[in-house]
Phi, psi and omega in degrees: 000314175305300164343304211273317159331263207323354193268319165294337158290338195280318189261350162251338146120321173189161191186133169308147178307323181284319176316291213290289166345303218270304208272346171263016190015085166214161177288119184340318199289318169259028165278298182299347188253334156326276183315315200293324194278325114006316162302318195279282230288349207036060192255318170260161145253134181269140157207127159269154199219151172253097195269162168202096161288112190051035164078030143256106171297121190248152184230120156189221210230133153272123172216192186176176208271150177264150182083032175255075182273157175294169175307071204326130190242140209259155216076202188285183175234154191332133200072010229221127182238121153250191207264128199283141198263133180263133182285170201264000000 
């Protein structure tokens, strides 16, 4: 079952606890326990979170694979001025 978890995190990039149930159809309760060990093992990072959809507070866990940072993107960076050069 942690298998089929990392695959779906592999291929959707992070996901609510609940998402990850409705798309492996297993019970929240043995998702959250999967992850949590999954967590110890450090294979995910977990954080809980709050959401509020159509003004319903939805509460549960985000998680997603650890050591997955995005890409450095390369040239300058936003706001980043360079130095004006004086003429001769």
């Amino acid at each position: 079952m942690q298998a089929s978890i990392l695959q779906f995190l592999k291929t959707s990039g992070e996901g609510l606890d609940i998402d990850i149930a409705k798309a492996l159809r297993m019970p929240v309760k043995e998702v959250k326990s999967h992850v949590s060990r999954l967590s110890s093992e450090g294979e995910v990072i977990c954080c809980d979170v709050t959401r509020y959809v159509d003004g319903k507070k939805i509460e549960g866990v985000s998680c997603r694979l650890s050591g997955n940072l995005p890409s450095f993107s390369r040239g300058p960076k936003p706001g980043a001025k360079r130095a004006a050069t004086k003429p001769k």
